[in-house]
KENU-35093 format. One line per 4 residues: their letters; for each residue x, z, y of N, C-alpha, C. Coordinates in nm, 2 decimals, padded with zeros to 4 digits. Example, Ala and Ser with C-alpha at 12.3 -4.5 7.8 and 13.67 -1.06 7.14 Angstrom:
AS) 01.32:00.78:-00.57:01.23:00.78:-00.45:01.32:00.78:-00.33  01.28:00.71:-00.22:01.37:00.71:-00.11:01.29:00.79:00.00
# end
This chain:
XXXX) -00.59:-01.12:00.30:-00.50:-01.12:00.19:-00.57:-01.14:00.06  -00.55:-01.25:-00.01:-00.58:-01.31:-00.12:-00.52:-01.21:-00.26  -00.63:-01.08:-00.34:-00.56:-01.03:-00.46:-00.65:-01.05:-00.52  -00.58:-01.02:-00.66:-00.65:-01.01:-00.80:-00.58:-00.91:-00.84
XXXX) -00.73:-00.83:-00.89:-00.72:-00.68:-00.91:-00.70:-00.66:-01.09  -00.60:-00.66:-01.15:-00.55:-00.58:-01.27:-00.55:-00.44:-01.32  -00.60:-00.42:-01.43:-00.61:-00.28:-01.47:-00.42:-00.21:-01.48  -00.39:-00.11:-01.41:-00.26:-00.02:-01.49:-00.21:-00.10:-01.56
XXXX) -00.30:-00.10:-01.64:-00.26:-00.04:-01.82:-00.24:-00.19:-01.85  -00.30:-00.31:-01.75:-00.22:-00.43:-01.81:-00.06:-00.42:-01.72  -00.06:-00.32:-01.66:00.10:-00.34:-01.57:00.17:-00.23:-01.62  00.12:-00.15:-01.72:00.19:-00.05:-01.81:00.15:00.06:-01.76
XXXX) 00.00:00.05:-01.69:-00.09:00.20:-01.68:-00.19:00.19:-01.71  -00.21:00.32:-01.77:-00.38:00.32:-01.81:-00.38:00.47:-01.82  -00.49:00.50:-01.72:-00.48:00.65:-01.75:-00.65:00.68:-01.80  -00.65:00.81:-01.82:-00.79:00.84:-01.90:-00.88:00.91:-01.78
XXXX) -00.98:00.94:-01.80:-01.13:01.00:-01.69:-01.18:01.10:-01.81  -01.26:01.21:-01.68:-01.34:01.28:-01.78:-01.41:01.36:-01.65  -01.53:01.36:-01.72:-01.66:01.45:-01.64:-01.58:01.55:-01.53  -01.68:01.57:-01.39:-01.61:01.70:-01.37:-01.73:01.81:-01.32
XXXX) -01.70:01.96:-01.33:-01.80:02.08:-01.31:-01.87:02.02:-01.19  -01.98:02.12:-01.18:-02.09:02.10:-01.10:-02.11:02.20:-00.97  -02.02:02.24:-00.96:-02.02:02.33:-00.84:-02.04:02.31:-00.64  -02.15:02.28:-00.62:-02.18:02.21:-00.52:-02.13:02.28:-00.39
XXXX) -02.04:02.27:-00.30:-01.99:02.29:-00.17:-02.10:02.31:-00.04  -02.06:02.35:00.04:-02.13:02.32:00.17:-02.17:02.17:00.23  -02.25:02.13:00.25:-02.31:02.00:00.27:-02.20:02.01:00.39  -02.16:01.84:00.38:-02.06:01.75:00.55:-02.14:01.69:00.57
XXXX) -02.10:01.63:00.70:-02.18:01.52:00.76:-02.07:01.41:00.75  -02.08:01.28:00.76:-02.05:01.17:00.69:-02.12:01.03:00.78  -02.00:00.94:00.86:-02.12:00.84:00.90:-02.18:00.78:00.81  -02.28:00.68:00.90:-02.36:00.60:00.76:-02.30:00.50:00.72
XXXX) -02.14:00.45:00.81:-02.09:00.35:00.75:-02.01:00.40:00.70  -01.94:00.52:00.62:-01.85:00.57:00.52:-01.90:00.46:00.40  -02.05:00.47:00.38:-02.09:00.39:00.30:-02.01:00.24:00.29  -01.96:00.24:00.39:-01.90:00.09:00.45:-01.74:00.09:00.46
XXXX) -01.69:00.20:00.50:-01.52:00.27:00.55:-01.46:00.34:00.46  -01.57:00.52:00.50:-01.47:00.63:00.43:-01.35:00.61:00.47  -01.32:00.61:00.63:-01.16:00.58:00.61:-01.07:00.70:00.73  -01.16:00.75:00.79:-01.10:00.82:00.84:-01.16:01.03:00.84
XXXX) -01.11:01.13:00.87:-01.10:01.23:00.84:-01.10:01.29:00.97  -01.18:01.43:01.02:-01.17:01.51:01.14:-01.25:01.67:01.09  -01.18:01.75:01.14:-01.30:01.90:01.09:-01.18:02.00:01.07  -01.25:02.09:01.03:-01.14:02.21:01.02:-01.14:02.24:00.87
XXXX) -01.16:02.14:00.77:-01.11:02.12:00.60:-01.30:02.12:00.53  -01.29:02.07:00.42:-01.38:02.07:00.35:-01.45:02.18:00.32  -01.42:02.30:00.31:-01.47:02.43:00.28:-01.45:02.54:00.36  -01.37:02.50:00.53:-01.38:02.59:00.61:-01.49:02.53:00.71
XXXX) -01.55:02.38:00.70:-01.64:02.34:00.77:-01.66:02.26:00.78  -01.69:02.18:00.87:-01.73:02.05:00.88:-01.66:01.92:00.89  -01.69:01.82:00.79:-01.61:01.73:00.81:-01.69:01.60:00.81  -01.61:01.52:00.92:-01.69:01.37:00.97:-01.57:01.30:00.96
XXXX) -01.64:01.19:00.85:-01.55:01.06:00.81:-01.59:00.97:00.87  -01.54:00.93:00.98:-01.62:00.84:01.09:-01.56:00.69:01.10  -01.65:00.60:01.13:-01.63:00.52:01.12:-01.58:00.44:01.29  -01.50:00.34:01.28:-01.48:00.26:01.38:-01.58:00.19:01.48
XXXX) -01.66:00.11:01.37:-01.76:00.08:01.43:-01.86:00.17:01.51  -01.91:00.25:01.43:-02.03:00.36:01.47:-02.03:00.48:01.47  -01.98:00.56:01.59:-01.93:00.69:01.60:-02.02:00.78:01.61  -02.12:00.76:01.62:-02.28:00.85:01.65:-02.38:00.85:01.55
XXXX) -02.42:00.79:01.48:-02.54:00.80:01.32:-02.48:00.83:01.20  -02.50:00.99:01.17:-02.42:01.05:01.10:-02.54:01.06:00.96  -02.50:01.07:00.84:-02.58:01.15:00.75:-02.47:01.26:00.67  -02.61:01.34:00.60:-02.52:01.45:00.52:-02.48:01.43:00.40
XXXX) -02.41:01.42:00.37:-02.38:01.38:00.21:-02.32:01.52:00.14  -02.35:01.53:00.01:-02.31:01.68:-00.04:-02.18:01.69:-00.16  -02.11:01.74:-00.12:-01.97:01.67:-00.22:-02.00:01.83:-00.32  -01.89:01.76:-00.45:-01.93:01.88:-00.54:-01.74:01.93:-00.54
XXXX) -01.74:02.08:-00.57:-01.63:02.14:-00.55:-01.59:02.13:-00.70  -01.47:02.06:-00.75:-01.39:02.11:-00.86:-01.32:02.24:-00.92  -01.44:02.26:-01.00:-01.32:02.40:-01.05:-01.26:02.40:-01.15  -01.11:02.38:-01.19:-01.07:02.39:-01.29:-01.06:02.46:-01.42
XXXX) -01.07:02.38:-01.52:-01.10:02.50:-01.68:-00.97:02.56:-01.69  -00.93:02.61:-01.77:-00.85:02.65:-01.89:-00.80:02.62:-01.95  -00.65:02.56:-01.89:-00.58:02.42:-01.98:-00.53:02.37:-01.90  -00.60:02.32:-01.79:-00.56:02.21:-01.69:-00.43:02.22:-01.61
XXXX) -00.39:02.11:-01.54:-00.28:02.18:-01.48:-00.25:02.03:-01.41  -00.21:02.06:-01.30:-00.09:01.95:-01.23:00.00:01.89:-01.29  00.00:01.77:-01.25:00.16:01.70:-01.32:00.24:01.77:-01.25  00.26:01.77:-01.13:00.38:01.84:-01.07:00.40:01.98:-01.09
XXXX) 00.33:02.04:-01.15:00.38:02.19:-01.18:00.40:02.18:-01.35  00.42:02.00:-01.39:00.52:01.98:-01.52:00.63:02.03:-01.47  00.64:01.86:-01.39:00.76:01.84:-01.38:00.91:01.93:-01.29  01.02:01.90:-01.38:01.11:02.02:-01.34:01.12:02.14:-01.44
XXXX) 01.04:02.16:-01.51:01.05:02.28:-01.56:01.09:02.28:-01.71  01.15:02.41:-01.75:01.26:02.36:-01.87:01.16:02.39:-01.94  01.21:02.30:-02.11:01.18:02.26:-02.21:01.27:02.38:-02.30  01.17:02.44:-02.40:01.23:02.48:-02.48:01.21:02.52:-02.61
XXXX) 01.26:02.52:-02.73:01.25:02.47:-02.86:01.19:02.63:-02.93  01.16:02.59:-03.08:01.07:02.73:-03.15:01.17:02.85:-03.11  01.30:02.84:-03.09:01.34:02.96:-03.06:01.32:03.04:-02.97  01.29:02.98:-02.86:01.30:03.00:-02.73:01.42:02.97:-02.64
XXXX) 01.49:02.91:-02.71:01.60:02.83:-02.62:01.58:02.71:-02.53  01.65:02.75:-02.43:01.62:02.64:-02.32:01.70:02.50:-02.39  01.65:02.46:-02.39:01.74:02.31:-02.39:01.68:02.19:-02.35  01.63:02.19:-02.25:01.61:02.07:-02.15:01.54:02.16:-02.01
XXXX) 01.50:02.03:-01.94:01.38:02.05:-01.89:01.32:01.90:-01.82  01.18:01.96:-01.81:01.03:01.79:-01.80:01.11:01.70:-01.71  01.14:01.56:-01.67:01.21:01.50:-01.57:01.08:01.44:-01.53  00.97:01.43:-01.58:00.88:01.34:-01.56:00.75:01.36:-01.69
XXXX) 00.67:01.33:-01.63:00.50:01.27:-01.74:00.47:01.10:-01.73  00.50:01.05:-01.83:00.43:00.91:-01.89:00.33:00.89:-01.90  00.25:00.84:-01.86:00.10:00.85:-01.84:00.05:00.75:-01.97  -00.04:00.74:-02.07:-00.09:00.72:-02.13:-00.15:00.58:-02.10
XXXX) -00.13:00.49:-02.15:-00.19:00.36:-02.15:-00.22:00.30:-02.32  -00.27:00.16:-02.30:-00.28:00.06:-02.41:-00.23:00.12:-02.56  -00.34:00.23:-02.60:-00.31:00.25:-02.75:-00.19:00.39:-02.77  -00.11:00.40:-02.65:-00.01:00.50:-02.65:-00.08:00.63:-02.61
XXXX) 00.04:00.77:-02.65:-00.01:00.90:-02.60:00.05:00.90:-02.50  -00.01:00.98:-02.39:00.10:01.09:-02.29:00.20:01.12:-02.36  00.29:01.11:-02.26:00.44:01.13:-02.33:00.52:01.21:-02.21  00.56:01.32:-02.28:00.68:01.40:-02.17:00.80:01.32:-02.13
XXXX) 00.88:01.34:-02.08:01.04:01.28:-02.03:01.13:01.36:-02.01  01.15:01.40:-02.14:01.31:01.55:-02.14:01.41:01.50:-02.10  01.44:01.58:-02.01:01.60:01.57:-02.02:01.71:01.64:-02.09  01.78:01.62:-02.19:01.84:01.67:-02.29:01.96:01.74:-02.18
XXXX) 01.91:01.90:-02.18:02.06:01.99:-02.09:02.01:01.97:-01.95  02.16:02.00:-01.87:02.14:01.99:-01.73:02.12:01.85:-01.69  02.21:01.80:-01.71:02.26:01.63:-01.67:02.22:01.52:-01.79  02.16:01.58:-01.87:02.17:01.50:-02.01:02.11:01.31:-02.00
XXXX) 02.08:01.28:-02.14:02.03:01.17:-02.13:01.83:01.22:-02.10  01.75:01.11:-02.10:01.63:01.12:-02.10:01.58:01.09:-02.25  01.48:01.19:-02.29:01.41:01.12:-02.44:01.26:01.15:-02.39  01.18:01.06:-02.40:01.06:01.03:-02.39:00.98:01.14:-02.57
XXXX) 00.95:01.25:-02.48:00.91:01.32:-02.64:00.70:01.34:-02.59  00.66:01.28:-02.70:00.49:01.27:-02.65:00.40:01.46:-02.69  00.31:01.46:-02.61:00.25:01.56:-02.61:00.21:01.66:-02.72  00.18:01.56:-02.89:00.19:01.65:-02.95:00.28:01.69:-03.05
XXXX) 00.42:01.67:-02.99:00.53:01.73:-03.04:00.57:01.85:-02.94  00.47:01.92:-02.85:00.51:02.03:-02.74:00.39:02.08:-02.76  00.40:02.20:-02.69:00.32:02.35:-02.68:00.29:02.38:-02.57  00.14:02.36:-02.48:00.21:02.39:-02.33:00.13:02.54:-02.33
XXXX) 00.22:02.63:-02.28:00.15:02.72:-02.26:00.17:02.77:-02.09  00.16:02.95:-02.08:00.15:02.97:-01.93:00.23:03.09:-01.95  00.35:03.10:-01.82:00.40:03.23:-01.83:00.34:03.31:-01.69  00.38:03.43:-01.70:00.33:03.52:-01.62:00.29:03.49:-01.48
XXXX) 00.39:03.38:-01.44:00.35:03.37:-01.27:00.26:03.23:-01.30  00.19:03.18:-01.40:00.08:03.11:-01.44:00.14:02.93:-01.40  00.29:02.95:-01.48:00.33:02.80:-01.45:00.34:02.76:-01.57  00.33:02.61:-01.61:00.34:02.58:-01.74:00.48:02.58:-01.84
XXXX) 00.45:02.57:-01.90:00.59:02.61:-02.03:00.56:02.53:-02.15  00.65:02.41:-02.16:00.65:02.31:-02.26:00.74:02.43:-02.36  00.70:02.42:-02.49:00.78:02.45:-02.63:00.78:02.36:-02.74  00.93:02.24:-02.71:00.89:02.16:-02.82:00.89:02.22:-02.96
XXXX) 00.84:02.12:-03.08:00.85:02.12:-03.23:00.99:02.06:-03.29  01.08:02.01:-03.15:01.17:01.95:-03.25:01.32:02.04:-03.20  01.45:02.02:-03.24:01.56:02.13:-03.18:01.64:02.04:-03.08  01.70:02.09:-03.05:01.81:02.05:-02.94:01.89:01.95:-03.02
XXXX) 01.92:01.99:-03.13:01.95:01.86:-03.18:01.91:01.71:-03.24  01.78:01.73:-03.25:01.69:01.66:-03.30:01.67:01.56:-03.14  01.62:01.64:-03.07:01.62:01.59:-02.95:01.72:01.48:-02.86  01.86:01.54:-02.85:01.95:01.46:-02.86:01.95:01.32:-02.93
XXXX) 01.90:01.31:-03.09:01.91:01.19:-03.16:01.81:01.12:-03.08  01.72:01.17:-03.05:01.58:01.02:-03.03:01.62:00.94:-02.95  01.57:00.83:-02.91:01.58:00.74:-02.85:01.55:00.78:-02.74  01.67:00.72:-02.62:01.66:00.73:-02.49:01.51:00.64:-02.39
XXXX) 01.50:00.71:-02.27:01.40:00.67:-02.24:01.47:00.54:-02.17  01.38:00.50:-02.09:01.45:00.34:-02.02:01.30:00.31:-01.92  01.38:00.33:-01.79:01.23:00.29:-01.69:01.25:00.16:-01.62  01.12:00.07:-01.65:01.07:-00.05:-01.61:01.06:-00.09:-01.46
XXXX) 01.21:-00.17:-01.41:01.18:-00.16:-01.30:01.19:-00.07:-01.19  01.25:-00.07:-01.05:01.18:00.05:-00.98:01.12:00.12:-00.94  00.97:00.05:-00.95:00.85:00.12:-00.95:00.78:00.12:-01.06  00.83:00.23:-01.17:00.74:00.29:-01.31:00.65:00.30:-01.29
XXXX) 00.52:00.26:-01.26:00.39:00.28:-01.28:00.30:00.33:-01.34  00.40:00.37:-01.45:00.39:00.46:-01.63:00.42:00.63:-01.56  00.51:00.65:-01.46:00.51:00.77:-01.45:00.47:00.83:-01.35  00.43:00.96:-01.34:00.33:01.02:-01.26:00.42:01.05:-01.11
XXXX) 00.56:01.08:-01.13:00.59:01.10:-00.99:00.64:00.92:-00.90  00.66:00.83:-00.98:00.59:00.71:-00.96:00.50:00.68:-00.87  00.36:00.75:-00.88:00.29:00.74:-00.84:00.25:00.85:-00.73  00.28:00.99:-00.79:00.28:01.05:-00.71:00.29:01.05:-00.49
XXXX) 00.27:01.02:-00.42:00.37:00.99:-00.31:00.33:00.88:-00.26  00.25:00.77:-00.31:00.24:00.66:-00.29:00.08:00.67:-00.24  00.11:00.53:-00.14:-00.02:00.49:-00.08:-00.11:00.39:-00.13  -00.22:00.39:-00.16:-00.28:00.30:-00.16:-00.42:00.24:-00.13
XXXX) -00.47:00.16:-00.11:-00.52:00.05:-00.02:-00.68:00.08:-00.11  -00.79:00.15:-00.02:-00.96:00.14:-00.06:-00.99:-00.01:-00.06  -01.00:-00.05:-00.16:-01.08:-00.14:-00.20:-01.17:-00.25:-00.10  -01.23:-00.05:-00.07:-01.40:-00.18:-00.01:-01.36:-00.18:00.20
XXXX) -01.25:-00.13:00.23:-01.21:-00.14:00.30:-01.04:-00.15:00.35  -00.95:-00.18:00.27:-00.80:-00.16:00.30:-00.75:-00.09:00.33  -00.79:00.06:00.43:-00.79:00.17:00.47:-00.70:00.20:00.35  -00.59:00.34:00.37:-00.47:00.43:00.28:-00.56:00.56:00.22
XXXX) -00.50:00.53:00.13:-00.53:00.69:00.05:-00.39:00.70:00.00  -00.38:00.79:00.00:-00.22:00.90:-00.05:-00.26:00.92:-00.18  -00.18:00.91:-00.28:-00.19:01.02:-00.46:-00.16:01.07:-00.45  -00.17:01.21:-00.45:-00.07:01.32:-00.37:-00.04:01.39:-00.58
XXXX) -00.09:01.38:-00.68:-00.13:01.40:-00.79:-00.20:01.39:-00.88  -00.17:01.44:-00.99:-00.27:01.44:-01.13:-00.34:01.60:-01.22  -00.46:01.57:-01.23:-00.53:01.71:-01.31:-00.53:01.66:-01.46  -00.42:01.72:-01.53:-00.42:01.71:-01.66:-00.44:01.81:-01.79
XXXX) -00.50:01.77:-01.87:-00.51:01.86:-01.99:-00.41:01.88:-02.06  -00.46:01.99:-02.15:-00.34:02.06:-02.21:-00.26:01.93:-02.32  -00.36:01.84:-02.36:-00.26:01.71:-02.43:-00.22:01.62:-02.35  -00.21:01.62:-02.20:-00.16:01.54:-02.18:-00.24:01.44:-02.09
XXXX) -00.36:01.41:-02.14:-00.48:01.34:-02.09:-00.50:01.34:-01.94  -00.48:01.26:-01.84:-00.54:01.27:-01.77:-00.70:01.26:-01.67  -00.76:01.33:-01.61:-00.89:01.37:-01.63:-00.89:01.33:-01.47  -00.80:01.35:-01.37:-00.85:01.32:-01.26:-00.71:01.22:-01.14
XXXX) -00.72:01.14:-01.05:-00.63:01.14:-00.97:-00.64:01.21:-00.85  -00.55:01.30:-00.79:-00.55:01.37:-00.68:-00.55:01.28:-00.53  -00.59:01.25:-00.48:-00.57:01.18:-00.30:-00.63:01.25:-00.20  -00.58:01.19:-00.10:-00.59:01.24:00.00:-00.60:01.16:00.11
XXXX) -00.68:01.13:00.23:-00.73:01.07:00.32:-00.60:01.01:00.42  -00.52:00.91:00.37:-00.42:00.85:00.43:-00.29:00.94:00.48  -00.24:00.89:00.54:-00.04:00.95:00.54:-00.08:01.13:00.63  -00.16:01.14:00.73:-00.20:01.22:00.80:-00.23:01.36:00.74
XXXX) -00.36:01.28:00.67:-00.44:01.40:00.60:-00.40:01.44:00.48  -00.29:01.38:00.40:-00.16:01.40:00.32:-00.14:01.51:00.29  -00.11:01.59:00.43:-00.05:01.71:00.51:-00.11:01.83:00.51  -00.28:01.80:00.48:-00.34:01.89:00.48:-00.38:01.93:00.31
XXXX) -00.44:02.03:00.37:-00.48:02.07:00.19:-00.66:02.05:00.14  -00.69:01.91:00.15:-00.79:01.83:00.10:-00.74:01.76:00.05  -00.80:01.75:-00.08:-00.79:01.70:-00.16:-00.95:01.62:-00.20  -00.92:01.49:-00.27:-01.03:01.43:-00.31:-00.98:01.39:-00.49
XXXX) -01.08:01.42:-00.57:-01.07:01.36:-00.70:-01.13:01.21:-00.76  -01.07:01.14:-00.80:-01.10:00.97:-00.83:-01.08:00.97:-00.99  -01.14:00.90:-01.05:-01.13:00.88:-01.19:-00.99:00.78:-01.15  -00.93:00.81:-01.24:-00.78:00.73:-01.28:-00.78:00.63:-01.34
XXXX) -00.89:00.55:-01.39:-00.88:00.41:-01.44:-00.91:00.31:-01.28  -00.96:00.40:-01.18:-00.96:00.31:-01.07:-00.81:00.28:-01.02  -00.71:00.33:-01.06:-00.59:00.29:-01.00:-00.50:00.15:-01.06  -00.54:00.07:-00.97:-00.48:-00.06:-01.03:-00.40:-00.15:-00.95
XXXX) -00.32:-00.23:-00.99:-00.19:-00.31:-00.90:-00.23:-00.44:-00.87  -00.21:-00.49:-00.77:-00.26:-00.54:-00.69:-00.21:-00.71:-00.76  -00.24:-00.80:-00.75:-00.14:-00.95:-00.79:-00.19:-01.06:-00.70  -00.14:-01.14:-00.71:-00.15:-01.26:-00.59:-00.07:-01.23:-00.48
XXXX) -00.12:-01.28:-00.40:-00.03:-01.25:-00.27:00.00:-01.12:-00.22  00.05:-01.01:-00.32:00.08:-00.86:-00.28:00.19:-00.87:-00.33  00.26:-00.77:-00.33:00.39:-00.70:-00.38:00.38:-00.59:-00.49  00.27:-00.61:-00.55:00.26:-00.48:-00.62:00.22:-00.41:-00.58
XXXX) 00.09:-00.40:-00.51:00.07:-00.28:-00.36:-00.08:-00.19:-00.48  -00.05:-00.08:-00.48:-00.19:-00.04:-00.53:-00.29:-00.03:-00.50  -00.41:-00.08:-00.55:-00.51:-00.02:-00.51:-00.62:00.06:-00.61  -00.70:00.14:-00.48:-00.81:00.24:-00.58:-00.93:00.13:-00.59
XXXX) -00.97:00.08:-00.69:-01.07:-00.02:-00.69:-01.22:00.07:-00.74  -01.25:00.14:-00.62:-01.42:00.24:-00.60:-01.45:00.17:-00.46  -01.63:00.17:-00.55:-01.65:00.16:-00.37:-01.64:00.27:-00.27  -01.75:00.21:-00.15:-01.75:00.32:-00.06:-01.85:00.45:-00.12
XXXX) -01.94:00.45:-00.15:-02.04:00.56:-00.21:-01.96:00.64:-00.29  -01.88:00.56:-00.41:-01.81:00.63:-00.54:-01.68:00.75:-00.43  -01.62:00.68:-00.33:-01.51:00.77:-00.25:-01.59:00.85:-00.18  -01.70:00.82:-00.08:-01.79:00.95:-00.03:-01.83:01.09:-00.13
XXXX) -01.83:01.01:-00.25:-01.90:01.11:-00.30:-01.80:01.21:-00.39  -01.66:01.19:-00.43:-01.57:01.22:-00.54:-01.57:01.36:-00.46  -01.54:01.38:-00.59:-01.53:01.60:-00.59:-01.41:01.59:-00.52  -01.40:01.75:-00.46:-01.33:01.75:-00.38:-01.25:01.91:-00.48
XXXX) -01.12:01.93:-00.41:-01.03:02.07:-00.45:-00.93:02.06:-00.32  -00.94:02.20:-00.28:-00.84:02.26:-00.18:-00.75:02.34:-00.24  -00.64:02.27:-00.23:-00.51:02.33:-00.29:-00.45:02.48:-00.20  -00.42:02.57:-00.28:-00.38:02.67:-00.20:-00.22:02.69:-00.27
XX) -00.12:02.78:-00.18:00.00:02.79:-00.21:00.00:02.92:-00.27  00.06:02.89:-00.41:00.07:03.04:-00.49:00.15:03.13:-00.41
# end
């Protein structure tokens, strides 16, 4: 299959990167052609033991490779533990809630996607016209700067197409295609800062390992859409070393 690989952000995505902690895990073992694959997954999870990303070719010459464990700062948060949740103004009044996050591209901010009320229209309100803070059971809590009526006025949002590429549950859910081998990765999500910024993409080792709670982190400028003879198909454009090696986070259920 004949593509040419495009950045997002010339397809109306561009997301941001940023360093991540240093907190080194228990060494896995890894074949030597992950260097080559990375495409498949077996073990009892990244931090209850051992895990071998084995290749097709060569099922027996293993090396250790040492992944570093993500620990999140003070700020950070999931897109999906945005989205859904109500929006509410200096009073404390509810009057919306997040329908979605716009992901930052070409010169733009991060931008929320309110829904004005239950059923309302959508207004695309950017991150620093909101307040994110954390209530007691430690989920996030947008407080916008503008009122319920102000909000109402703005301009409605309008999504491009069926597949928004601009927004995170967009991408959320979707597969896409390693680079240095065609093999699936899942986006199962996004680690984002308190403006909005995106810092990491969440995946996960094809439709299977989806399911499990391994998690792999990718810089989010590798996520790009595919042209030529594709359909729009995404792909993570890292090699094999850069996927062997991406930090890893095990998601637990609050």
């Amino acid at each position: 299959m004949k593509r040419l690989l495009i950045t997002a952000s010339a397809a109306a995505l561009m997301l941001g990167a940023a360093a991540c902690s240093k907190t080194e895990t228990n060494a896995q073992t890894a074949d030597t052609s992950a260097a080559e694959t990375a495409d498949s997954n077996s073990g009892e999870g990244m931090y209850g033991g051992e895990i071998v990303d084995a290749s097709a070719d060569d099922m027996d010459t293993k090396k250790e490779i040492t992944r570093i464990a993500y620990v999140p700062t003070t700020g950070e948060m999931m897109a999906s533990d945005l989205i859904d949740e109500g929006v509410y103004d200096a009073n404390g009044d509810e009057i919306g809630e997040i329908a979605d996050v716009m992901i930052s591209r070409d010169g733009t901010q991060p931008t929320l996607i309110i829904r004005d009320g239950i059923a309302g229209a959508l207004h695309p309100v950017t991150f620093d016209q909101a307040t994110i803070t954390w209530d007691e059971e430690k989920e996030p809590v947008a407080t916008l700067t503008v009122t319920d009526g102000t909000l109402d006025s703005m301009p409605e949002f309008e999504q491009e197409g069926l597949n928004d590429y601009r927004l995170a549950s967009e991408l959320m859910g979707t597969n896409a295609s390693l680079a240095f081998n065609d093999s699936d990765a899942r986006i199962t999500d996004f680690i984002m800062a308190k403006d909005g910024t995106v810092k990491y993409a969440v995946v996960a080792d094809g439709v299977v390992d989806a399911l499990t709670s391994d998690r792999y982190l990718i810089n989010p400028d590798a996520i790009m859409i595919a042209q030529g003879d594709s359909d729009g198909e995404i792909v993570l454009d890292i090699t094999s070393e850069e996927y062997a090696d991406a930090p890893g986070i095990e998601l637990t259920e609050d």
